[in-house]
C-alpha positions, 0 to 999 in steps of 0.5 A, a space after each residue: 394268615 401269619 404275621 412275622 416280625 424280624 423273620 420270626 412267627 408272631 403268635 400262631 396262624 390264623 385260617 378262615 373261610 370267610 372272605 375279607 372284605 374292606 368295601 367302604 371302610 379304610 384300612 388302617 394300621 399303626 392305630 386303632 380304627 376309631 382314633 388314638 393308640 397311634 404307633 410310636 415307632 416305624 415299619 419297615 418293607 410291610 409286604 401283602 401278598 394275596 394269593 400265594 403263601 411266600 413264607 409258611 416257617 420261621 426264616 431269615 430276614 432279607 437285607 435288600 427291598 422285597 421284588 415281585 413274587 411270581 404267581 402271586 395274584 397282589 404283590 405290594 410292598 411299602 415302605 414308610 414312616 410314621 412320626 
């Protein structure tokens, strides 16, 4: 797994074997999973993508909204805000 921000690697990439699961939880992001420490800020064209590795180095950040990826298995793309 790698995150990147602003088309750059955030820390180093992370790999497994397990499998990730998220029957019966929630999924949260922007704050802590018990409550608090909310994001005071905004996200921006956050992109998941299972099954196929879109970026695997540093590159340039697109201008426009994301699209489809071919052969990827989950391709979603949001955009929104958080006040």
């Amino acid at each position: 797994m790698r995150l990147f921000k602003d088309g750059t690697q955030i820390g180093t990439t992370k790999t497994s074997s397990d499998n990730v699961s998220m029957t019966g939880t929630n999924f949260h992001l922007g704050r802590r999973p018990a409550g608090g420490n909310f994001l005071d800020g905004w996200i921006d064209e956050l992109r998941i993508v299972r099954g196929l590795a879109i970026w695997t180095a540093n590159f340039t950040a697109p201008t426009a909204a994301y699209t489809q990826c071919a052969g990827a298995v989950l391709d979603q793309s949001f955009t929104f805000s958080m006040n």
